[in-house]
N, C-alpha and C positions, 0 to 999 in steps of 0.2 A: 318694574316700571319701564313704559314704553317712551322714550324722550321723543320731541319734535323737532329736534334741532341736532344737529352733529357740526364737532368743532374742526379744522382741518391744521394741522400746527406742525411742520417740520421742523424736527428738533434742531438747533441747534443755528438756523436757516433765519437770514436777517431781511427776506421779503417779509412780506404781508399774510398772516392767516386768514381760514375762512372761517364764516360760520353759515352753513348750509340750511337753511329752510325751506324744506321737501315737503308737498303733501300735505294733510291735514296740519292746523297747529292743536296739538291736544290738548283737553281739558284737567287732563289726569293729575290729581294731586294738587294742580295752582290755586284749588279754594280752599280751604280748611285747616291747611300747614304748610310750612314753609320748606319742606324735600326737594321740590321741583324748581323753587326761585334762587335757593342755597346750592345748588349742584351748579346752576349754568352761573350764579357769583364765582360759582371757586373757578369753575373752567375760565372766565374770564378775567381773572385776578389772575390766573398760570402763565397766561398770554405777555404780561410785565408789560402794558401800555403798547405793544403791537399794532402799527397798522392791522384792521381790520376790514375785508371784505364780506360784506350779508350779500349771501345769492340766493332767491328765492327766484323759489316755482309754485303758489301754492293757493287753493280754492278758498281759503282761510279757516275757519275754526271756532276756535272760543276766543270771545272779546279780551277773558279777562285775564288768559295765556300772552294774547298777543300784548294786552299792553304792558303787563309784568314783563315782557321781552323788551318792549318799546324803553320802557324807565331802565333796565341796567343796561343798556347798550346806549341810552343819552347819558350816563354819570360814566362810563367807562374812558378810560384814561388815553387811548391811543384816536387816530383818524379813524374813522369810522365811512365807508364807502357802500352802497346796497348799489345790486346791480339785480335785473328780473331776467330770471331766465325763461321766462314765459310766462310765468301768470303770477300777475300780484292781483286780489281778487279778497274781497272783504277785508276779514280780520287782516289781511295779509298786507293789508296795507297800511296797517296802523305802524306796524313793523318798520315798511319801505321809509315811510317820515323821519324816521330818524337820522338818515345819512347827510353826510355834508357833502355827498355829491349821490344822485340818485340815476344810474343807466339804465339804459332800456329799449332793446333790439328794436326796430322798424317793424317786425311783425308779431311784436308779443303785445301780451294784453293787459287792460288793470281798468278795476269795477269796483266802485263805492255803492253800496245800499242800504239800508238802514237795519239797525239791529233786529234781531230777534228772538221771541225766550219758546222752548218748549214747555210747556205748563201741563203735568200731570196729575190726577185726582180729579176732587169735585170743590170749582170755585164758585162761588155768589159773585152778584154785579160789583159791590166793593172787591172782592180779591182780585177780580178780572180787572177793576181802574187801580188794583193796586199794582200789579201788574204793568199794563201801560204806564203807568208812573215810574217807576223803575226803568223801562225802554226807554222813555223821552229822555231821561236822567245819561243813563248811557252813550244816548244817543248826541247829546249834549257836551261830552266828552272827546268825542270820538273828532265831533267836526272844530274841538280848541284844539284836536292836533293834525287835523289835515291846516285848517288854518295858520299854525304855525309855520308852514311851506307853501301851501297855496296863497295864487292871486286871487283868488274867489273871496268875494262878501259871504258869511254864514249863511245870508240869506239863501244865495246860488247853492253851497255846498249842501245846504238841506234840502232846496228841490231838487238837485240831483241824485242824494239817497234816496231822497222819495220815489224818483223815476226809476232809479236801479240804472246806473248811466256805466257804461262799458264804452273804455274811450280808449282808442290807435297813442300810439307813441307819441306819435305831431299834438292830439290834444292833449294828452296827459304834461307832455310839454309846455304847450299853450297854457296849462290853468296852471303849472307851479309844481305840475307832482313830481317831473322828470326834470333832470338838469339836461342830459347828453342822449343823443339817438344813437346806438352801436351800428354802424351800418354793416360792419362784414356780419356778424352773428346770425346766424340765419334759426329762427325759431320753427318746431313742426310742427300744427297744432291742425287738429280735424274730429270731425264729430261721429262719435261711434254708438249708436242704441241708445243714445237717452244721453250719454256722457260728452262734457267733452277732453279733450287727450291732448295736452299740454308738454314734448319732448317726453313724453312717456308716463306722466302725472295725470291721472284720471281724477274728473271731480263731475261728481253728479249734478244733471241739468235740473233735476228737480229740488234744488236748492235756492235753483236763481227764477225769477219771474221775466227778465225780462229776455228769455232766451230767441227773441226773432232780433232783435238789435245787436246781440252776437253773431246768430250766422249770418248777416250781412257784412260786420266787419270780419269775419273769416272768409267769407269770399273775395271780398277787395283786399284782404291780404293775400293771399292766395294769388288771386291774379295780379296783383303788383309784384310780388316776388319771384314767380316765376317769371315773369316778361323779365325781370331785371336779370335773373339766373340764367334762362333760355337766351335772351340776348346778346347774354356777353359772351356765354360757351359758344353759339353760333359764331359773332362775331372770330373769335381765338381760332376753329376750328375753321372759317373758311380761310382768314389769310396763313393760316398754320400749311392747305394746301397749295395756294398759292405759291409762297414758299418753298414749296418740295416740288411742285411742278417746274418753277426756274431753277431749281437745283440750288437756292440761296443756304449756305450755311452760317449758322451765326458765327461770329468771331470773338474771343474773349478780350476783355479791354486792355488797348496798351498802358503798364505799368507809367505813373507820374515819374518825370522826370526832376527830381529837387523840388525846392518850395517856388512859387511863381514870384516874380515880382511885381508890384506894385505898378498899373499902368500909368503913364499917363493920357492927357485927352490928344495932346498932337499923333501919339502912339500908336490912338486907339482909331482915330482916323487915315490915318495912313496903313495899315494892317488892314481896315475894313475894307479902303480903294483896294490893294494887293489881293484878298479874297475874293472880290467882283470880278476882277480883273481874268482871275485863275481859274474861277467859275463861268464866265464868257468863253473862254479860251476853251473848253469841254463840248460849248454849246455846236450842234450841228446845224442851228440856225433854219429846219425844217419845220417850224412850228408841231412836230409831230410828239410822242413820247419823251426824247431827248432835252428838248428846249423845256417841256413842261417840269421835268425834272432839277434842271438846273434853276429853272424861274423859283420854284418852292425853297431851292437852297438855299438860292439869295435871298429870299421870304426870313427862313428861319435859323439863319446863321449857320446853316453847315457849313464844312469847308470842303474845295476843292478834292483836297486826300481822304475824307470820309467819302465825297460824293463817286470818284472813280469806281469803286469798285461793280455799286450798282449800274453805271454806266457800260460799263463790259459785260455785264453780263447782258443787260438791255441789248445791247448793240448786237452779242452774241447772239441769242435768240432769237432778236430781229432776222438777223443776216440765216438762222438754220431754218427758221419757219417761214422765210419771203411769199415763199412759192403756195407752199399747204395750211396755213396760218393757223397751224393744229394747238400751238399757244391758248392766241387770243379767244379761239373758238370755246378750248377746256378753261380758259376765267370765266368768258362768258357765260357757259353752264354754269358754273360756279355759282357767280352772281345770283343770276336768274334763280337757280336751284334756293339760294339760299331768301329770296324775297319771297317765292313763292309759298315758303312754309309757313312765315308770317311773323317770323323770327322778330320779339320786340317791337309789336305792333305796325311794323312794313307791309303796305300793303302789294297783291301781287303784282308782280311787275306787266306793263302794258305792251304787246308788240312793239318790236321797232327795226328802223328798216338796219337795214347790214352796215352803213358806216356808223351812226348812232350806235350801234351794238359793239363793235369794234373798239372803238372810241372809249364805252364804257368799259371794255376788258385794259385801257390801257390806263385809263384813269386808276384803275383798282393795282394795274403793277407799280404804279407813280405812289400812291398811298400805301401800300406794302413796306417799295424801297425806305421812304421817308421813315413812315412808323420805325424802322429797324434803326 
């Protein structure tokens, strides 16, 4: 027997186990006898009230797999947490309902639609409504346990089985299904020959009906996440040269010196004048680089002894590049290089005359130093 679930449990280990739902939920065994609903009882009696993690990925399956899953993991004795590691998608969501906190990456997916039966042989017009009668019945079911977690009225939850409704994080949020949006988690998902491919979970598109309202939200996910991805690696990677262009090295923080004591307010006013004070005292009063630096410090609470350092080197470079301005020139490029690729939706940057451009190369070592 092929199970649809794998349990994840270090021995002896007082975090939280998992229970993995990958891929199809199977049919195999869960009608007829009790083998398949008695194996994952005992797996999860072994667990002795264990936080629990469900991580699924999965196109869904059989209704009556998933909700035999659904019922022992609502009586089971420990927290119970589901988190979608990309695709919650039919049956698969009957499963997801269960958690007292339900996660779910920014780019992964989850799709309610209404049941279905394969009917083989030869039926007449009654076995065909008997048929439909048993789906509506099902069907019926299905939406007393999205209900249980969703804000949706039955009524909403049934025209959106009906439509076959595939909804982003934000909505699935929105209607009740999600508690929390993972934002580091980065899901991969893309559509190959007919399928589509879920972090390496394939599930056939000829399953689902409403597949042009998916690859719509695969493309806005798509290009949301990478702008978000490509963004920030720009961002990191330009002032990362910056950085190595000034010869800036980081420094490790100096060790606390005892426990602080308690200020008070006269303290803390007279400390703040003494930091102005010390920070004035740096300033070269040239409106150029210098003054800008020290203005932000006073902005954001540096202090004077943070601020020295990048002032030396500032003044440094100033004073080696006076003449050839080979500095401000290589930000500039920098800058420029980095708008122009379009990095997180910037768009390309416009000519501009030589102090303007200057100007910008110095703004960028001003926001380097700070950021550090």
């Amino acid at each position: 027997m092929k199970k649809c679930w794998k349990i994840r449990n270090e021995a002896g280990s007082a975090e939280e186990a998992e229970l993995l739902i990958y891929g199809t939920i199977s049919d195999e065994t869960w009608q007829g006898d009790e083998v398949t609903p008695k194996q994952l009882h005992d797996e999860l009696e072994a667990l002795g009230g264990k936080s629990l993690c469900v991580r699924i990925n999965s196109g869904g399956g059989d209704v009556f797999a998933a909700t035999a899953i659904y019922n022992q993991l609502r009586t089971y004795a420990g927290d119970v947490t589901v988190r979608i590691d990309g695709l919650a998608a039919s049956a698969a969501t009957i499963v997801a309902c269960v958690g007292s906190k339900v996660i779910m990456p920014r780019n992964a997916l989850y799709m309610i639609h209404n049941p279905a039966m394969f009917a083989c042989g030869g039926y007449d017009a009654d076995g065909m409504r008997e048929c439909a009668d048993q789906l509506d019945i099902i069907k019926q079911t299905i939406i007393n346990t999205y209900a249980s977690r969703s804000s949706l009225s039955e009524q909403e939850l049934c025209e959106m089985m009906d439509a076959e409704t595939w909804m982003t994080a934000d909505e699935a949020r929105k209607y009740g299904f999600v508690d929390e949006i993972d934002e580091k988690e980065i899901v991969t998902n893309r559509l190959e020959r007919g399928r589509l491919i879920v972090n390496s979970v394939a599930c056939d598109l000829g399953n689902y009906k409403n597949a042009a309202q998916l690859t719509g939200l695969l493309q806005k996910n798509f290009a949301n996440n990478a702008g978000r991805k490509d963004g920030k690696r720009m961002e990191r990677d330009l002032l990362e040269k910056i950085k190595n262009l000034l010869n800036v090295r980081e420094e490790a923080p100096k060790p606390e010196q005892g426990e602080a004591k308690p200020m008070q307010a006269a303290d803390g006013i007279s400390q703040e004048r003494e930091r102005m004070l010390a920070l004035d005292a740096l300033d070269d009063h040239r409106g150029g680089a210098i003054s800008k630096m020290v203005d932000e410090a006073k902005r954001n609470g540096t202090s004077a002894e943070q601020l020295k350092p990048f002032l030396d080197i500032a003044r440094a470079q100033d004073e080696e590049n006076r003449e050839s301005g080979k500095a401000v020139r290589a930000i500039k490029d920098l800058i420029k290089d980095n708008m122009e690729s379009g990095a997180a939706g910037v768009r390309a940057a416009v000519p501009e005359d030589k102090d303007v451009s200057k100007q910008a190369g110095i703004d960028a070592v001003v926001a380097c130093a700070n950021g550090k």
